[in-house]
PALUM-145572 format. One record per residue: z, y, x of N, C-alpha, C in turn; residue in three letters; residue number from 1. Coordinates in steps of 0.05 Angstrom, whole numbers, plus 5000, padded with zeros to 4 digits. Each point is the difference from the previous one (the first is absolute). Layout:
<recs>
+------+------+------+------+------+------+------+------+------+------+-----+
:  npz :  npy :  npx : capz : capy : capx :  cpz :  cpy :  cpx : code : pos :
+------+------+------+------+------+------+------+------+------+------+-----+
:    Z :    Y :    X :    Z :    Y :    X :    Z :    Y :    X :  ALA : NUM :
...
+------+------+------+------+------+------+------+------+------+------+-----+
</recs>
This chain:
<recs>
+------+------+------+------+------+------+------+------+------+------+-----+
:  npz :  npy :  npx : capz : capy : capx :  cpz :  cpy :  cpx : code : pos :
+------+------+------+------+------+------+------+------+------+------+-----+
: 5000 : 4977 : 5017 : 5000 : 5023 : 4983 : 5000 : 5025 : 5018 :  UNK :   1 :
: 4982 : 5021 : 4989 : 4997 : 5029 : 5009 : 5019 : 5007 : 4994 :  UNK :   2 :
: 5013 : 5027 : 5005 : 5023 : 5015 : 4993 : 4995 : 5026 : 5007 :  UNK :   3 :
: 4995 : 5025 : 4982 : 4998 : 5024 : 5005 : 5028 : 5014 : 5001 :  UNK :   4 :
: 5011 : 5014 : 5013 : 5035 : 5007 : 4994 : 4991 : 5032 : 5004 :  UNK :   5 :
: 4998 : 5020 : 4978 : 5010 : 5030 : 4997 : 5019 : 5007 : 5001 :  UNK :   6 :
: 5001 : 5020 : 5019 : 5021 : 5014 : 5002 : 4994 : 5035 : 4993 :  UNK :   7 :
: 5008 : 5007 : 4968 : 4977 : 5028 : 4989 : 5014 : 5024 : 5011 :  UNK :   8 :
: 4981 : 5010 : 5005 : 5002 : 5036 : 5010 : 4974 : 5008 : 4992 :  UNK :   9 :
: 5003 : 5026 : 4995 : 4966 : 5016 : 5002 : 5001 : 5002 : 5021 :  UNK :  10 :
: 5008 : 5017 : 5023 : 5005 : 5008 : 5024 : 4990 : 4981 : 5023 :  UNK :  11 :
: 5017 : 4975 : 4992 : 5004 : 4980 : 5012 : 4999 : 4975 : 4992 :  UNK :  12 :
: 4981 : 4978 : 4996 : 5004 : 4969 : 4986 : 4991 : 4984 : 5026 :  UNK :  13 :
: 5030 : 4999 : 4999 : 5001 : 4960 : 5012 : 4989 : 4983 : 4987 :  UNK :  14 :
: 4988 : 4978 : 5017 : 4983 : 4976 : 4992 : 5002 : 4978 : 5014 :  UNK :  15 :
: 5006 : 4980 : 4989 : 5004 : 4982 : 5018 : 4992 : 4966 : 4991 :  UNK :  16 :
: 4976 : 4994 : 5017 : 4984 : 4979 : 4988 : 5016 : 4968 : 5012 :  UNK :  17 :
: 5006 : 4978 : 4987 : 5012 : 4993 : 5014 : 4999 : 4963 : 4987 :  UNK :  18 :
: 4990 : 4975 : 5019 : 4991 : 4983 : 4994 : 5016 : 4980 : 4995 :  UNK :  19 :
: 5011 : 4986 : 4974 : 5014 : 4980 : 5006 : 4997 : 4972 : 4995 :  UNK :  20 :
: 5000 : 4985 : 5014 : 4996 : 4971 : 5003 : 5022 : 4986 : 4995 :  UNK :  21 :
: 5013 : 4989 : 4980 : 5017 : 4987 : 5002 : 5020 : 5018 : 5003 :  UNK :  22 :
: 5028 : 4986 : 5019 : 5018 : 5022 : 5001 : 4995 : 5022 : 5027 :  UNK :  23 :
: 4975 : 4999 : 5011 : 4993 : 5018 : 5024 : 4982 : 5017 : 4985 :  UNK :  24 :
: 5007 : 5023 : 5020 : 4990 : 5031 : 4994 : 4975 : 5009 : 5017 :  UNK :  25 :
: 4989 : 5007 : 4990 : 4995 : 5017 : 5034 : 4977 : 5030 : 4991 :  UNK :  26 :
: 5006 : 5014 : 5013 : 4991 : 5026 : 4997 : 4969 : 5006 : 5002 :  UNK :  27 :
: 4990 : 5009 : 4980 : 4962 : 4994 : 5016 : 4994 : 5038 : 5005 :  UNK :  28 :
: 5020 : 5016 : 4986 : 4995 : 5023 : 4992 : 5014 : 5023 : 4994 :  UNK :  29 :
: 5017 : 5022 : 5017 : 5009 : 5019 : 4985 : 4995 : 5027 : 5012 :  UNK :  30 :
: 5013 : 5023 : 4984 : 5002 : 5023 : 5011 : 5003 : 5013 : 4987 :  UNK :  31 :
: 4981 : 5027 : 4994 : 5005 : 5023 : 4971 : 4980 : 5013 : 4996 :  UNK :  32 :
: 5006 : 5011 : 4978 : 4974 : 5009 : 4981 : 5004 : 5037 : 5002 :  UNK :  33 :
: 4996 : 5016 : 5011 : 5008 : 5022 : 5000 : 4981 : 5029 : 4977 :  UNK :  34 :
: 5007 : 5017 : 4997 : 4995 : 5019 : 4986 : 5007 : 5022 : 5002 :  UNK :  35 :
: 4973 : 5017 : 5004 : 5015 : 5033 : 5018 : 5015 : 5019 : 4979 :  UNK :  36 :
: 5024 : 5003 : 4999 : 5013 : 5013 : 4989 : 4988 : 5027 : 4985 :  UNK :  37 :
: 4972 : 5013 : 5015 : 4988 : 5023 : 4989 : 4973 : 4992 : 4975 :  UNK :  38 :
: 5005 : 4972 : 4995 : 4980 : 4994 : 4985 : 5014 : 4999 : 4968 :  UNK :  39 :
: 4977 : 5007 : 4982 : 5013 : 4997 : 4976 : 5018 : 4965 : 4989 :  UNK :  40 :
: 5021 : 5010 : 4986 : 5001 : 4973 : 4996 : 4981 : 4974 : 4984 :  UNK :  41 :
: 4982 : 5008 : 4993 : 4980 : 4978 : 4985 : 4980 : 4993 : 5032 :  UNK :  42 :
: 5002 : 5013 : 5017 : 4974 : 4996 : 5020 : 5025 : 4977 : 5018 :  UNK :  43 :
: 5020 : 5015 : 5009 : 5020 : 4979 : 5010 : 5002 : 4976 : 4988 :  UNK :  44 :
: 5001 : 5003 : 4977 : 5001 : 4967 : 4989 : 4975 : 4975 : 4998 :  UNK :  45 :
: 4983 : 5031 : 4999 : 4971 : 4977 : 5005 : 4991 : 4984 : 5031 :  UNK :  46 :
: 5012 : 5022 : 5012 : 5002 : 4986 : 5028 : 5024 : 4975 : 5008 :  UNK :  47 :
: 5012 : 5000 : 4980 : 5024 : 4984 : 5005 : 4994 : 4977 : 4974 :  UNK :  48 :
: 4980 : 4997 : 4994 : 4991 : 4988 : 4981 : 4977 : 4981 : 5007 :  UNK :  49 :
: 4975 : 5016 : 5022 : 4983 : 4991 : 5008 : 5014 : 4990 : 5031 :  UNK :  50 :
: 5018 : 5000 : 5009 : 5013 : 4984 : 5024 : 5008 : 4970 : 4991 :  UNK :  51 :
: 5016 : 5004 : 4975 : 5009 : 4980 : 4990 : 4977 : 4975 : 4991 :  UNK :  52 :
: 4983 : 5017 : 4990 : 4974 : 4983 : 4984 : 4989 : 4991 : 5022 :  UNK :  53 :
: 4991 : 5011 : 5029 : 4991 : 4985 : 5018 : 5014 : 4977 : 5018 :  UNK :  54 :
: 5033 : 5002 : 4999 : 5015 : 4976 : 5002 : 4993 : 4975 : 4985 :  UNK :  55 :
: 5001 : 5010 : 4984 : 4995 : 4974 : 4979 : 4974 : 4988 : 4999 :  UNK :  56 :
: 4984 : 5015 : 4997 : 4964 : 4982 : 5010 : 5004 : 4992 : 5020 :  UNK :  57 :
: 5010 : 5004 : 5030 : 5005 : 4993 : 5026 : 5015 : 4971 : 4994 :  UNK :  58 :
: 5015 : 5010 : 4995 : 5030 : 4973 : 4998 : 5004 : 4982 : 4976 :  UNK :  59 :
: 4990 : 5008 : 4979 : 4995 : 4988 : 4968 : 5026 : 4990 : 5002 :  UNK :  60 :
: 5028 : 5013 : 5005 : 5019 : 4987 : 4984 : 5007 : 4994 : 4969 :  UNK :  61 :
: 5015 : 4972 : 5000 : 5007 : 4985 : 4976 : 5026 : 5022 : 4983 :  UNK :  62 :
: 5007 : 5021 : 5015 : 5025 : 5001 : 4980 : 5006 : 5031 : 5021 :  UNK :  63 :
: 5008 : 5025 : 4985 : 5005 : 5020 : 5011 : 5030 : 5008 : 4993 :  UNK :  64 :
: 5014 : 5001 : 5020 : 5028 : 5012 : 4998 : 5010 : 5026 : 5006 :  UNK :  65 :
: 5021 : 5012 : 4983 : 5007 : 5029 : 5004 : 5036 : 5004 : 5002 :  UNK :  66 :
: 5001 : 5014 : 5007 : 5028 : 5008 : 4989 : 5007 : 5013 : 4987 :  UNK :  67 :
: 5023 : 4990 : 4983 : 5013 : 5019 : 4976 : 5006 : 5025 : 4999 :  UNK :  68 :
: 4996 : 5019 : 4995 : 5000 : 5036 : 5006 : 5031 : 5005 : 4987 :  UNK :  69 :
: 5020 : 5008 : 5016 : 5017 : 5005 : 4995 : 5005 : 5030 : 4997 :  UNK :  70 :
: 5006 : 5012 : 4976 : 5000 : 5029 : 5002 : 5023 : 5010 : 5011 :  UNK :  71 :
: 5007 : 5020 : 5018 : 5016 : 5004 : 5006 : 5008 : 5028 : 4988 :  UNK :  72 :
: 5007 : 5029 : 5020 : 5006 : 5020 : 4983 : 4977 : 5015 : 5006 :  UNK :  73 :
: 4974 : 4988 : 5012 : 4985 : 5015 : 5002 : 4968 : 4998 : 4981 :  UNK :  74 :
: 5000 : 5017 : 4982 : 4987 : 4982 : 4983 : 4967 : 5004 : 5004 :  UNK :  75 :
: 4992 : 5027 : 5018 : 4973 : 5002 : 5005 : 4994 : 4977 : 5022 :  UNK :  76 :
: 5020 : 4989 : 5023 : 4990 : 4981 : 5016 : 4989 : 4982 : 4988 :  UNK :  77 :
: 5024 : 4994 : 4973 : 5003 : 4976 : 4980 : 4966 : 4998 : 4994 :  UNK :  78 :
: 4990 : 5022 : 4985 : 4969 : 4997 : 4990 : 4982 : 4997 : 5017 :  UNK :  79 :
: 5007 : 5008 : 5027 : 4973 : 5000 : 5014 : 4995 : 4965 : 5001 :  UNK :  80 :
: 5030 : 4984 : 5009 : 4995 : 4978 : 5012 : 4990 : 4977 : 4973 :  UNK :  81 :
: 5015 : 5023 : 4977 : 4985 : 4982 : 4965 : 4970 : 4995 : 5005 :  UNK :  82 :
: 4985 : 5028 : 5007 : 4977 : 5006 : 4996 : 4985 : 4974 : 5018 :  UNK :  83 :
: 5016 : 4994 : 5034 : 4981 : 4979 : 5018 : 5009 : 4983 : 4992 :  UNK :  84 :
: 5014 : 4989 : 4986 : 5011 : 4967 : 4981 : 4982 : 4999 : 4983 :  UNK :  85 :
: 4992 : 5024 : 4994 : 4980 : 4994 : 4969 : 4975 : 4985 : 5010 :  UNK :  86 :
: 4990 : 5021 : 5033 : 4977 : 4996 : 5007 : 4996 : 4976 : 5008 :  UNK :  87 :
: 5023 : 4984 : 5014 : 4996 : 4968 : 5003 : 5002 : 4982 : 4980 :  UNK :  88 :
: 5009 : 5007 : 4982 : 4998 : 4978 : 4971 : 4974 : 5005 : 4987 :  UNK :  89 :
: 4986 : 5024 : 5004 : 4974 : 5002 : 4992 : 4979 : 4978 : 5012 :  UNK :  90 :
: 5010 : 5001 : 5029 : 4979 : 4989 : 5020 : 5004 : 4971 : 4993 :  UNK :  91 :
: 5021 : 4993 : 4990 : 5013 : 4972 : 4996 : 4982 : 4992 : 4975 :  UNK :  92 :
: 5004 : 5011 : 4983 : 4982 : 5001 : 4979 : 4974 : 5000 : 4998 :  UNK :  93 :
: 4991 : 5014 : 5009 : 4973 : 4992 : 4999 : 4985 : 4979 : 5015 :  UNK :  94 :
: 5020 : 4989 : 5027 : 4993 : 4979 : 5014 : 5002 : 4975 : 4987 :  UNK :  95 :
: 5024 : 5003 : 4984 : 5002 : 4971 : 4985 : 5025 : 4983 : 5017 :  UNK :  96 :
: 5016 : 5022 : 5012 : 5016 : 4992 : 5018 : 5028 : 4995 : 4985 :  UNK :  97 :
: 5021 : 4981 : 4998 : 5029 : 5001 : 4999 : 5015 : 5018 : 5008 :  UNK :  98 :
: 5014 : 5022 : 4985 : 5016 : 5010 : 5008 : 5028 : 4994 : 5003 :  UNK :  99 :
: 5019 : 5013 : 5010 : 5032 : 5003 : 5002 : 5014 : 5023 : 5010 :  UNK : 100 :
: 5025 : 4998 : 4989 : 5007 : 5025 : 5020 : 5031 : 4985 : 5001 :  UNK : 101 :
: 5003 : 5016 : 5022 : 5029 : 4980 : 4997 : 5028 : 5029 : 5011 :  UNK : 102 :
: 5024 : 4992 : 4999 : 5016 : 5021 : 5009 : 5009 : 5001 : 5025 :  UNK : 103 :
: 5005 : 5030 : 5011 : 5009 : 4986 : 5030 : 5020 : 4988 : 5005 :  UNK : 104 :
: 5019 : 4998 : 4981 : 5023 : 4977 : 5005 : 4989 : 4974 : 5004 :  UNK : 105 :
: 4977 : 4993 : 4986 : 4992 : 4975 : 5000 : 4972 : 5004 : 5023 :  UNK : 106 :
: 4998 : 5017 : 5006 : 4981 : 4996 : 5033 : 5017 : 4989 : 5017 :  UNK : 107 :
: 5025 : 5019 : 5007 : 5012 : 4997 : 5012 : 5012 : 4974 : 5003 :  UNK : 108 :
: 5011 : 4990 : 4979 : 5010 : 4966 : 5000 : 4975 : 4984 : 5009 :  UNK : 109 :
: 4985 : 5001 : 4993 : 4972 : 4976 : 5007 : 4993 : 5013 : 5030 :  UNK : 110 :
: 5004 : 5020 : 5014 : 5000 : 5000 : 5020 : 5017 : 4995 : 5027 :  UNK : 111 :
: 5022 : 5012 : 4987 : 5028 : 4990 : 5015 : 5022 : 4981 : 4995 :  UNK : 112 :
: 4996 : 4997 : 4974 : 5015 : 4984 : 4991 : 5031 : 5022 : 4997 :  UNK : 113 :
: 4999 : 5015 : 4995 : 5018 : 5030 : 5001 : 4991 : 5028 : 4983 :  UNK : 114 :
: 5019 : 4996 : 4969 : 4978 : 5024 : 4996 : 5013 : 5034 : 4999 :  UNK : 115 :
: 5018 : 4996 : 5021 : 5012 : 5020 : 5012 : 4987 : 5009 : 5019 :  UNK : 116 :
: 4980 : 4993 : 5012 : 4984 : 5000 : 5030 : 4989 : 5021 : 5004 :  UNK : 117 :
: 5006 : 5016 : 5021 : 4990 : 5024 : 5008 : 4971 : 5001 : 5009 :  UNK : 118 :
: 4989 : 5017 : 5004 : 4969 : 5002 : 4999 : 4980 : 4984 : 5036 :  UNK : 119 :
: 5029 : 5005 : 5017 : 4994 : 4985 : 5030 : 5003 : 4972 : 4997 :  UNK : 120 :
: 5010 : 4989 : 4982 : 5013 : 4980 : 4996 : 4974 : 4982 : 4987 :  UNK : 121 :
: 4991 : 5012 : 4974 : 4974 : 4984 : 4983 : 4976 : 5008 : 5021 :  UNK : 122 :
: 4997 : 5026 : 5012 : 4975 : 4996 : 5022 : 5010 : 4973 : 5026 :  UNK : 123 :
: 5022 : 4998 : 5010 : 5003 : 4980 : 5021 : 4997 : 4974 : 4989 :  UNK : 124 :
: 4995 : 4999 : 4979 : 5008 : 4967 : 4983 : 4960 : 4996 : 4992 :  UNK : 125 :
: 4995 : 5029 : 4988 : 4967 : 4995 : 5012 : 4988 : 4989 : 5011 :  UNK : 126 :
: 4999 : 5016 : 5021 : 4997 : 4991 : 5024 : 4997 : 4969 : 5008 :  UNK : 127 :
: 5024 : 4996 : 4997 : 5008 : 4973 : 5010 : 4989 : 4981 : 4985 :  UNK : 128 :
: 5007 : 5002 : 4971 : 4978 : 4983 : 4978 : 4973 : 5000 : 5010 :  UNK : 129 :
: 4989 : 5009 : 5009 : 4968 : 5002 : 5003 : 4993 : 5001 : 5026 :  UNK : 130 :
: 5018 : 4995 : 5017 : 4996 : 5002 : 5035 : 4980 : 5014 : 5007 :  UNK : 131 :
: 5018 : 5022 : 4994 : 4981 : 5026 : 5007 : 5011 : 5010 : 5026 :  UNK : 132 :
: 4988 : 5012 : 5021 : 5016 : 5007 : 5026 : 5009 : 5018 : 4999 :  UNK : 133 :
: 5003 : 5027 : 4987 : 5019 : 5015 : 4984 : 4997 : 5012 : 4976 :  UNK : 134 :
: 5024 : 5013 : 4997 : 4997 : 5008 : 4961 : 4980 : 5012 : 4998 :  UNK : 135 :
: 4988 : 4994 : 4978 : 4981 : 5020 : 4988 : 5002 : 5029 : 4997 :  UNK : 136 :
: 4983 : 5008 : 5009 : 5000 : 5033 : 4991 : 4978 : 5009 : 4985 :  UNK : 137 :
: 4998 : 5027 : 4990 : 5023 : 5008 : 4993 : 5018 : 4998 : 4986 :  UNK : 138 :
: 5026 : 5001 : 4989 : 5019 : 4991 : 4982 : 4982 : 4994 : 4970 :  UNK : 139 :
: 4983 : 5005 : 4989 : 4987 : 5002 : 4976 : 4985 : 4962 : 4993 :  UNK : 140 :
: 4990 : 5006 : 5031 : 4986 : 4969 : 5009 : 5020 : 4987 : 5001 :  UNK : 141 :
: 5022 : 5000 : 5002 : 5023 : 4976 : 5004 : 5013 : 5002 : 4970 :  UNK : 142 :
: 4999 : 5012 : 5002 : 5012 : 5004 : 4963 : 4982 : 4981 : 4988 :  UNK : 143 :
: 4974 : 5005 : 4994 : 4975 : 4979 : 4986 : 5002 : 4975 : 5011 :  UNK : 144 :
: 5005 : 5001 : 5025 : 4995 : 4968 : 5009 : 5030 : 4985 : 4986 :  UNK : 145 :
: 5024 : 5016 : 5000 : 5022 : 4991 : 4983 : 4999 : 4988 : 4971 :  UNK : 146 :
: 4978 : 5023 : 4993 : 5002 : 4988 : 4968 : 4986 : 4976 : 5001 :  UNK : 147 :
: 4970 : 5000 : 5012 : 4988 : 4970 : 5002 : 5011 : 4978 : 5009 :  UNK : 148 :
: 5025 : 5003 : 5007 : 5016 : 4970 : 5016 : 5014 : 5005 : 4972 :  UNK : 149 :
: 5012 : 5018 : 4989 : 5022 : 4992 : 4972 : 4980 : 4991 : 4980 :  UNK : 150 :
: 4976 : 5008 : 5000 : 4979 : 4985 : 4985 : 4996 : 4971 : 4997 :  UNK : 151 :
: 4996 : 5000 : 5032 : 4997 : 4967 : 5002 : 5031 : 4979 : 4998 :  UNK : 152 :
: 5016 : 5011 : 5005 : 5017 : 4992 : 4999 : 5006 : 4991 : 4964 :  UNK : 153 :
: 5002 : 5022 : 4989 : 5007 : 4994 : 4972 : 4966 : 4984 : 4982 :  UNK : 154 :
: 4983 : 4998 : 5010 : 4977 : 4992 : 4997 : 5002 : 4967 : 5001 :  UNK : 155 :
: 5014 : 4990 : 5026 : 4997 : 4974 : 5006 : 5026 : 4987 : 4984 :  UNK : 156 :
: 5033 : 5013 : 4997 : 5016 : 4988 : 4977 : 4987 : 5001 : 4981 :  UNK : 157 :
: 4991 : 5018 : 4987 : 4980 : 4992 : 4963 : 4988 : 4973 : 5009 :  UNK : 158 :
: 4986 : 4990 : 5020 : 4983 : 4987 : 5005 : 5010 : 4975 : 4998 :  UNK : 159 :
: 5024 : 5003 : 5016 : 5013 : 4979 : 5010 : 5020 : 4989 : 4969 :  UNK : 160 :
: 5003 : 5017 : 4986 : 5017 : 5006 : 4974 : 4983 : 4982 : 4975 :  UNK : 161 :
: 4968 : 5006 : 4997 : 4977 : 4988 : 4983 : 4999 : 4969 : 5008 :  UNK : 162 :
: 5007 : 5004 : 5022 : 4993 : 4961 : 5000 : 5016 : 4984 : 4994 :  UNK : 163 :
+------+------+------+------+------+------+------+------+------+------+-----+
</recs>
């Protein structure tokens, strides 16, 4: 199974493509989707739209994962990162792709097994899941490649759960 793992920002979207065989991982793809801050917001998103859409013809993953948008007290951040969640469930959609989104308490547990885990902590466990020779950067790309391992992770109990 393919695994697309978003991580939404306009600004900034993490991506992180990521292959699993069984209970092995392995990374074929990440980094970020960027968008010049001086651009309107509909042109930003189409660029962050047409990044995403070319992942997915490249990589044809089975199933695209995001994370849960937690609002905090800031509520314009809140919309911008609504607005790039929208744009990957679009892309999901029209691919014909599986979605999910999952919370970061629960990234965090399928990553560390800790879902208290500080942010050095789920990038070093990265890493290490996918024998990578060091963490991913930038933090956006490690973030995505996180959600795609809690993907697969909770992907293969259903699996394991159906039989």
């Amino acid at each position: 199974m393919i695994i697309l793992g978003v991580d939404p920002g306009t600004a900034t979207m993490g991506y992180g493509i990521l292959e699993q065989t069984g209970t092995r991982y392995r990374a074929l793809a990440y980094g970020v989707l960027q968008s010049p801050k001086t651009l309107p917001a509909p042109e930003r998103l189409l660029l962050l739209y047409r990044g995403l859409h070319e992942l997915v013809e490249r990589y044809q993953p089975d199933a695209l994962a995001t994370e849960q948008l937690l609002f905090g007290t800031n509520r314009r951040t809140a919309i911008q990162v609504a607005r790039a969640a929208g744009v990957a469930l679009l892309v999901a959609a029209e691919a014909g792709i599986a979605w999910r989104e999952y919370t970061p308490l629960q990234v965090k547990q399928a990553v560390t097994g800790y879902g208290g885990a500080d942010k050095q902590q789920v990038q070093a466990m990265v890493q290490r899941l996918l024998g990578l020779e060091t963490v991913p950067k930038p933090d956006d790309a490690a973030d995505a490649l996180a959600i795609a391992i809690c993907h697969a992770h909770h992907a293969t109990m259903l699996d394991f759960a159906n039989r």
